[in-house]
C-alpha positions as CSV (number, residue, x, y, z in Angstrom):
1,X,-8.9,-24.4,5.8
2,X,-8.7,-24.6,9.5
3,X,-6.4,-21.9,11.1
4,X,-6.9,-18.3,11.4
5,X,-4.5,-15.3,10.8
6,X,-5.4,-11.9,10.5
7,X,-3.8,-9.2,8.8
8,X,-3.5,-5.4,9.7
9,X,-3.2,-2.2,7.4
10,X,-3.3,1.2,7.7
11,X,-3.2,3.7,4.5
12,X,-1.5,6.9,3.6
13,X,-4.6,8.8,4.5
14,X,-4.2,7.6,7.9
15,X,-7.7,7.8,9.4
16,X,-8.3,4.4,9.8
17,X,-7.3,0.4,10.3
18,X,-8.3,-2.5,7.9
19,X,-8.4,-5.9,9.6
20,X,-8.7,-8.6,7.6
21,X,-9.2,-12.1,9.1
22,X,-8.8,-14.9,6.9
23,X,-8.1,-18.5,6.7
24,X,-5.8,-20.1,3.9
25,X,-5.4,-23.3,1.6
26,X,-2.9,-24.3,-0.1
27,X,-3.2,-21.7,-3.0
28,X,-6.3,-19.6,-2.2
29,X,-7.9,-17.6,0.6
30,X,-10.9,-17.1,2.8
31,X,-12.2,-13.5,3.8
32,X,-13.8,-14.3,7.1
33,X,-14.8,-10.9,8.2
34,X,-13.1,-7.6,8.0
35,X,-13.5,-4.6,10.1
36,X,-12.2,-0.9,9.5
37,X,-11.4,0.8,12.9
38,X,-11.3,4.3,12.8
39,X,-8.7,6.5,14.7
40,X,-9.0,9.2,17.1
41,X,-8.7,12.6,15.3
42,X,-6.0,13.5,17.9
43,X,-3.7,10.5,16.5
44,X,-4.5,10.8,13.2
45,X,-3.0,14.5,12.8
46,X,0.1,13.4,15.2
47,X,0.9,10.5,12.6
48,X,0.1,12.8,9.9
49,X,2.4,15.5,11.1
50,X,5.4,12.8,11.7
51,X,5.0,12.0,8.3
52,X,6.1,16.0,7.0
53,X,9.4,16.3,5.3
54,X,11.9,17.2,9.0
55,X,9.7,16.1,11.8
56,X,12.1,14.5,14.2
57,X,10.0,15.3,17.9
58,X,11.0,12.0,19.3
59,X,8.1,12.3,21.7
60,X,6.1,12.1,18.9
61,X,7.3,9.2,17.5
62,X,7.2,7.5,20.6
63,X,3.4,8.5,22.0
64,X,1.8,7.7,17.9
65,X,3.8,4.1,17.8
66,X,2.7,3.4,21.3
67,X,-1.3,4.7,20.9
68,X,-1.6,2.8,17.5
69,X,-0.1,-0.6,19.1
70,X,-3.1,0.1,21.5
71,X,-5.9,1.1,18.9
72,X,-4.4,-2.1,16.5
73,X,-5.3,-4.0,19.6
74,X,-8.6,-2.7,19.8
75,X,-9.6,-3.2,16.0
76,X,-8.8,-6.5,16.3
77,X,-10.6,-7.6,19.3
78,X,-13.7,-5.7,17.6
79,X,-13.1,-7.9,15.0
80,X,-13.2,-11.2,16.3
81,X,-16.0,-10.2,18.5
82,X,-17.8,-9.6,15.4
83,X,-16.6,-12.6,13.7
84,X,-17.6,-14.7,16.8
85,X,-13.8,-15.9,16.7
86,X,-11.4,-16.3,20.2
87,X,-7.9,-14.9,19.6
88,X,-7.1,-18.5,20.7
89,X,-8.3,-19.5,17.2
90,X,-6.0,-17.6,15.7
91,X,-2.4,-18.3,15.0
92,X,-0.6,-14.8,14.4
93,X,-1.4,-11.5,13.1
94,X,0.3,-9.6,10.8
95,X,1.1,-6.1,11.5
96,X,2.2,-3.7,8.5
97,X,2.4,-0.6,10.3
98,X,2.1,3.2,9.5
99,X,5.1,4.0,7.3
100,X,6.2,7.5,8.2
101,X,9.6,7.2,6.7
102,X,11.1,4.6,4.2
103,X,14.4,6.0,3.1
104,X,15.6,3.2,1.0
105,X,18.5,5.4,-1.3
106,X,20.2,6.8,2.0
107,X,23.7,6.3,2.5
108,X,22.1,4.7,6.1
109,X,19.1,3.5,4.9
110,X,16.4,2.6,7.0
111,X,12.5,2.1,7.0
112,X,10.1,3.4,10.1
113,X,6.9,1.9,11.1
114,X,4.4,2.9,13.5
115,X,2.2,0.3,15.8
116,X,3.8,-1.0,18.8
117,X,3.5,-4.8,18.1
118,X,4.8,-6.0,21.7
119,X,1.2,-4.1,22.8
120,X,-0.6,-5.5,19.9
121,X,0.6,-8.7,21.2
122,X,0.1,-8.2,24.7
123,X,-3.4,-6.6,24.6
124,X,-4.9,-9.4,22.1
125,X,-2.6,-12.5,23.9
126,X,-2.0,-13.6,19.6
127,X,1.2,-14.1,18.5
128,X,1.8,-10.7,16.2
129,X,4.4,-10.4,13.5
130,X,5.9,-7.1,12.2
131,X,8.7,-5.1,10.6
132,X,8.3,-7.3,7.8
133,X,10.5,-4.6,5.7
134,X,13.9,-4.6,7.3
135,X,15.0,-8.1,6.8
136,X,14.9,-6.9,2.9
137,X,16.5,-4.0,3.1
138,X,19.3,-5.9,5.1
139,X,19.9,-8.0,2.4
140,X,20.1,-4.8,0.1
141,X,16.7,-4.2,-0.5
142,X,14.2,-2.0,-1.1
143,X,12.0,-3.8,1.7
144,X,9.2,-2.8,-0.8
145,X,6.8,-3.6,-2.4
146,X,5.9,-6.7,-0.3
147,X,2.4,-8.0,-2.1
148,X,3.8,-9.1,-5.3
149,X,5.0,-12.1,-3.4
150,X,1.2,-12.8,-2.2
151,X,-0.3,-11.9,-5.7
152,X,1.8,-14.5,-7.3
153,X,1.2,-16.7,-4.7
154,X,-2.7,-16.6,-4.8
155,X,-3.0,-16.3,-8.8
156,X,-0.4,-18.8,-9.9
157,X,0.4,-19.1,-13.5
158,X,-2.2,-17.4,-15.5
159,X,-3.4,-17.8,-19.6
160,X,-2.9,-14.4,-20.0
161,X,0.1,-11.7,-18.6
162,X,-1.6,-10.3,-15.6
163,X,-0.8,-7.2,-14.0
164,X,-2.1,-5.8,-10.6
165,X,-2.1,-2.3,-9.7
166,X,-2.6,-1.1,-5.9
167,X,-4.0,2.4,-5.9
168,X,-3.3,3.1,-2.6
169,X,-1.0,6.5,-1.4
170,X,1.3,5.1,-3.3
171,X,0.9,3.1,-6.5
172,X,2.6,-0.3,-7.4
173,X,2.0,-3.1,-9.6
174,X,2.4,-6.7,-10.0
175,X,3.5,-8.1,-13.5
176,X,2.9,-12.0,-13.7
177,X,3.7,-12.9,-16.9
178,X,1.4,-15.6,-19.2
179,X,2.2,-19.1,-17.7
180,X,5.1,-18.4,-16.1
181,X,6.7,-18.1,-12.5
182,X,8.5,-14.9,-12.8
183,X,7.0,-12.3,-10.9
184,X,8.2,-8.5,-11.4
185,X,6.8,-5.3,-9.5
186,X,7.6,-1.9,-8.3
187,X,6.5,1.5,-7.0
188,X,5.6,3.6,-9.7
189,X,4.7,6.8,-8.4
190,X,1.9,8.8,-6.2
191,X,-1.7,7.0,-6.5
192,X,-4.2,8.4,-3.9
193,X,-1.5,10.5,-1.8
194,X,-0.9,13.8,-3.7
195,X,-4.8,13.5,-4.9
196,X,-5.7,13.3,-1.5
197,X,-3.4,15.6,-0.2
198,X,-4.6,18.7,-2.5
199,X,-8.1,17.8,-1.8
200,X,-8.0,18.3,2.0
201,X,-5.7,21.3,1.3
202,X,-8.2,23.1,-1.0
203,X,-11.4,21.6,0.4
204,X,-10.7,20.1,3.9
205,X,-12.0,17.0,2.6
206,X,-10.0,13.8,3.4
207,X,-10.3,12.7,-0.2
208,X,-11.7,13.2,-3.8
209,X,-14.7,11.0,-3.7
210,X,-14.8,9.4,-7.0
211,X,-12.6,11.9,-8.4
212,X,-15.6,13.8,-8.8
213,X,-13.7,17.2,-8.2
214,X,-10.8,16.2,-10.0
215,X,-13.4,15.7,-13.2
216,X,-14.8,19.3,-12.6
217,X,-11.5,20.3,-13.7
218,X,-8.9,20.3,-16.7
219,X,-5.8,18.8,-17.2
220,X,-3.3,21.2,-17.6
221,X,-0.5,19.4,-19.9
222,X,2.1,21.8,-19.1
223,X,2.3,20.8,-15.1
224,X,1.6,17.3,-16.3
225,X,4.3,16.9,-18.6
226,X,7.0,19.1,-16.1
227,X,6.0,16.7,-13.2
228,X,6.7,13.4,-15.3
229,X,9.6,14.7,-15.6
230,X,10.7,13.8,-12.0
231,X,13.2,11.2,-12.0
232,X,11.8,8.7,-10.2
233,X,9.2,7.9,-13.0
234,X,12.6,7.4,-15.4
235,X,14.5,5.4,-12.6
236,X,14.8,1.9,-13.5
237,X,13.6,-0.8,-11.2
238,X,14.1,-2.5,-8.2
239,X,12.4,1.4,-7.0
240,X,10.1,1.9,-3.8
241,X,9.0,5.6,-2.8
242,X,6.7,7.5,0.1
243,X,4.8,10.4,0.6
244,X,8.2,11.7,2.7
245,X,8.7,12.1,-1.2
246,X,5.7,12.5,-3.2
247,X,3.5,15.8,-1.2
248,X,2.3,19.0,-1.8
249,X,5.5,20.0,-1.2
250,X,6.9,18.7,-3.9
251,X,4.5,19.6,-6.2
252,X,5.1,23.4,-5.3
253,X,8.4,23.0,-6.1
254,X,7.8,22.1,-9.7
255,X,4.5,24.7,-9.8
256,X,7.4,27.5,-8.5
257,X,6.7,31.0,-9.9
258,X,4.3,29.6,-13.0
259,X,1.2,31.3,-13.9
260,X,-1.3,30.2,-11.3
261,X,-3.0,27.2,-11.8
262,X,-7.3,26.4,-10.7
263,X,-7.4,24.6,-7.9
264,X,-9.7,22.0,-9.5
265,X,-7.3,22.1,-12.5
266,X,-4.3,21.2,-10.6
267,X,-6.4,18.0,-9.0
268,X,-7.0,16.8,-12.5
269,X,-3.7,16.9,-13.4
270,X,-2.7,15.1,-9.9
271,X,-5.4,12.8,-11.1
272,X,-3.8,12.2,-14.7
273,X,0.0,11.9,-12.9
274,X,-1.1,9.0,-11.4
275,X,-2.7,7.4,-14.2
276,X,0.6,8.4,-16.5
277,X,2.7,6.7,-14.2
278,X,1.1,3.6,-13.9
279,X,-0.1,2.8,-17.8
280,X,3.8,4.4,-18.3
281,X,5.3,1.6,-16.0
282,X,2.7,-1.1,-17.3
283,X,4.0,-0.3,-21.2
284,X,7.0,-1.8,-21.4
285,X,6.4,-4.9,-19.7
286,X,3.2,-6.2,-21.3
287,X,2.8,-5.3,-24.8
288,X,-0.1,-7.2,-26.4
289,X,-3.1,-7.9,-24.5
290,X,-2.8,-8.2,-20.8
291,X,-5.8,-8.5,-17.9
292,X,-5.1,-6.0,-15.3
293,X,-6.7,-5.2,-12.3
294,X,-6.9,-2.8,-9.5
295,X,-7.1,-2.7,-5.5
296,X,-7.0,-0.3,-3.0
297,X,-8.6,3.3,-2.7
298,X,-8.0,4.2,-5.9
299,X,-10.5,1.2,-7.2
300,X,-13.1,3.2,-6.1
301,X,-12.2,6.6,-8.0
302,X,-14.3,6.5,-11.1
303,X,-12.0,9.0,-12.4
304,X,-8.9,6.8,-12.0
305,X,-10.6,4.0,-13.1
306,X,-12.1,5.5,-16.5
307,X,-9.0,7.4,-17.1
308,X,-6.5,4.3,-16.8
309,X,-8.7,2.6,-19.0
310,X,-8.7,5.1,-21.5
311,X,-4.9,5.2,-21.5
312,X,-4.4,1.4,-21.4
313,X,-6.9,0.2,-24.7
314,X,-5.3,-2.4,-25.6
315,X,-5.9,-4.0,-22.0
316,X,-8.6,-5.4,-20.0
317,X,-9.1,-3.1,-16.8
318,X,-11.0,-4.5,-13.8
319,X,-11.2,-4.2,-10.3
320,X,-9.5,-7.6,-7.7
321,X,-13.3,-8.7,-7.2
322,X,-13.3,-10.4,-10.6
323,X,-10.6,-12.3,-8.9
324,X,-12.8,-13.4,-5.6
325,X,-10.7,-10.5,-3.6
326,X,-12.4,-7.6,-2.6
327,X,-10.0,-4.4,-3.7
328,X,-10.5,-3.0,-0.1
329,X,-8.9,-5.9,1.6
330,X,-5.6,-7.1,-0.8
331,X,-3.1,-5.3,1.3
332,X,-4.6,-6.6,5.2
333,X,-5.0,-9.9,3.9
334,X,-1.3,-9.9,2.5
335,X,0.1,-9.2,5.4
336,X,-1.4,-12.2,7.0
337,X,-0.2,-13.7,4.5
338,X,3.3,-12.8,5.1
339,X,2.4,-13.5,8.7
340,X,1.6,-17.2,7.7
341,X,4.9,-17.5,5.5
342,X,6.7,-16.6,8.8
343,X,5.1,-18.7,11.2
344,X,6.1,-21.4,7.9
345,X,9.6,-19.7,8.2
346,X,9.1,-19.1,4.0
347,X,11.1,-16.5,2.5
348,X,8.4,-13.8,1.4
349,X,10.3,-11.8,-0.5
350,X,11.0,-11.5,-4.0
351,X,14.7,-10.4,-4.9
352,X,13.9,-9.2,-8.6
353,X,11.3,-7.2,-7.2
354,X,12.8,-5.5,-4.1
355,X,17.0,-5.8,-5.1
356,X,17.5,-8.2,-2.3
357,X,20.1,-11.0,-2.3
358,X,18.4,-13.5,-2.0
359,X,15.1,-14.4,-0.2
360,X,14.7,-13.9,3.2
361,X,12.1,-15.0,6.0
362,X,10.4,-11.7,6.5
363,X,9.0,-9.9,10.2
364,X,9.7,-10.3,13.9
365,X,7.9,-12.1,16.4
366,X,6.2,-10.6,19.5
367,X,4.5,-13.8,21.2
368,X,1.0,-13.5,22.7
369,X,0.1,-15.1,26.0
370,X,-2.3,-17.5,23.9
């Protein structure tokens, strides 16, 4: 373990970066130091607002993807600082992006990041890699999810069938099955986004924390069952989805002229969606006794976490750090992991997973002056 890459996130709640920098062997990893950045209020509501089913203010577009290159740039030289590391140490970063539209089932379909990576580049001199989707989704695609590639990578063949389950806006497991090399994975739904979403809406807080409001509530099984009834829970895979799909919005449009709903009510059902979805997806693919475990946000929603394992008994629920990972830094430290693979020029894709053709070498390169 000698070189360094880091790896840069951003999450559907959009108030903050997640830097991760790390160092690899040949099948495990390193968590150096890690660093959350967060971002000015002014940005975060301009990236929000971009997100919103119609936005199209070019201007926008253009000031957000240029001011989160900058602050990208800023996290991670706070980070090596911190770490005591000189960006000539390390060997690329890997930039994932703000996602504000991924439009994968479009006759034209295309995928939209934001974080200018030629001013990550230039304001950190390190070699950044980015647009690791669109590579994928010109090969036919999905150009998501990306990390089942990394899981399988770093957990190899296992004694029993594995799954992982990222809780972040949106939800989307890993299935590695017992001692075997096949890999399979998907979106399957809203995890922390329409949770998130009704709790700033009702309470102007940026999130449920620990799902404590969502547990002053009842699930009502009406809404619940009329949601699951969307059909991108019943659409087979290769599927990837966004919050351009899964928002408030959409929820009203199933609510529509029913009998009014609590407000803490509707967050435990929102709550219980989630869990349906995943334990739902996990079903069919592992039915005896599988080892699961769960990263991102939503590991740290006591309400998720009890709830999945009450609708998942016959499996062993856990969080990544039984695994040596901690849950809040999977997804940084998987994309510089997929920087890594491209600096290798190794396809990081996996076909069955996104649709693909074939495999493809993911990201573009925006050199540093290191």
């Amino acid at each position: 373990m000698t070189d360094y890459f880091i790896g840069l996130m951003t999450g559907t709640s959009m108030d903050g970066l997640d830097v991760a920098l790390v160092r690899f062997g040949d099948h495990d990893i390193e968590l150096v130091a890690a660093h959350t950045y967060l971002l000015p209020d002014t940005l975060n509501t301009l990236c929000q607002r971009l997100c919103e089913p119609g936005a199209d203010d070019i201007d926008s577009y253009g000031r957000a993807h240029q001011w989160l290159g900058q602050c990208s740039a800023e996290a991670v030289n706070q980070l090596l600082e911190k770490a005591n590391v000189s960006a000539e140490q390390v060997v690329a970063i890997g930039s994932h992006g703000q996602t504000i539209r991924h439009r994968p089932d479009m006759d034209h379909r295309f995928t939209l990041q934001l974080g200018d990576a030629a001013i990550i580049a230039e304001l950190t001199g390190i070699d950044t890699i980015a647009d690791f989707r669109s590579a994928d989704m010109a090969a036919g695609g999905q150009g998501a999810p990306l990390v089942p590639a990394f899981h399988a990578w770093l957990l190899g063949k296992r004694q029993n069938p594995t799954v992982i389950v990222n809780i972040g806006g949106i939800a989307n497991i890993t299935y590695l099955p017992a001692e075997s090399d096949s890999i399979f994975g998907f979106d399957t739904g809203p995890g922390n986004t329409m949770i998130d979403s009704w709790c700033q809406l009702h309470t102007g807080q940026a999130y449920d924390d620990n799902g404590n409001w969502g547990a002053s509530g009842n699930v009502n099984q009406e809404l619940l069952a009329n949601l699951m009834t969307d059909a991108y829970f019943h659409r087979p895979a290769p599927k990837s989805t966004g919050r351009e799909y899964f928002n408030v919005q959409w929820l009203k449009d199933y609510v529509g002229d029913a009998k009014p709903i609590a407000s803490a009510d509707t967050q435990a059902t929102l709550h219980a969606l989630t869990v349906h979805s995943i334990a739902d997806a996990i079903r069919p693919l592992a039915r005896g006794r599988c080892d699961v475990y769960v990263c991102g946000g939503g590991a740290h929603n006591g309400l998720l976490m009890r709830s999945l394992e009450q609708a998942m008994p016959a499996h062993t629920l856990d969080t990544t750090a039984a695994l040596g990972l901690d849950p809040d830094w999977v997804e940084a430290a998987c994309f510089a992991w997929l920087a890594r693979c491209f600096i290798k020029r190794e396809p990081a894709n996996v076909p069955k997973v996104t649709g693909a053709k074939g495999p493809r070498v993911l990201g573009c390169l925006y050199p540093g002056v290191n």
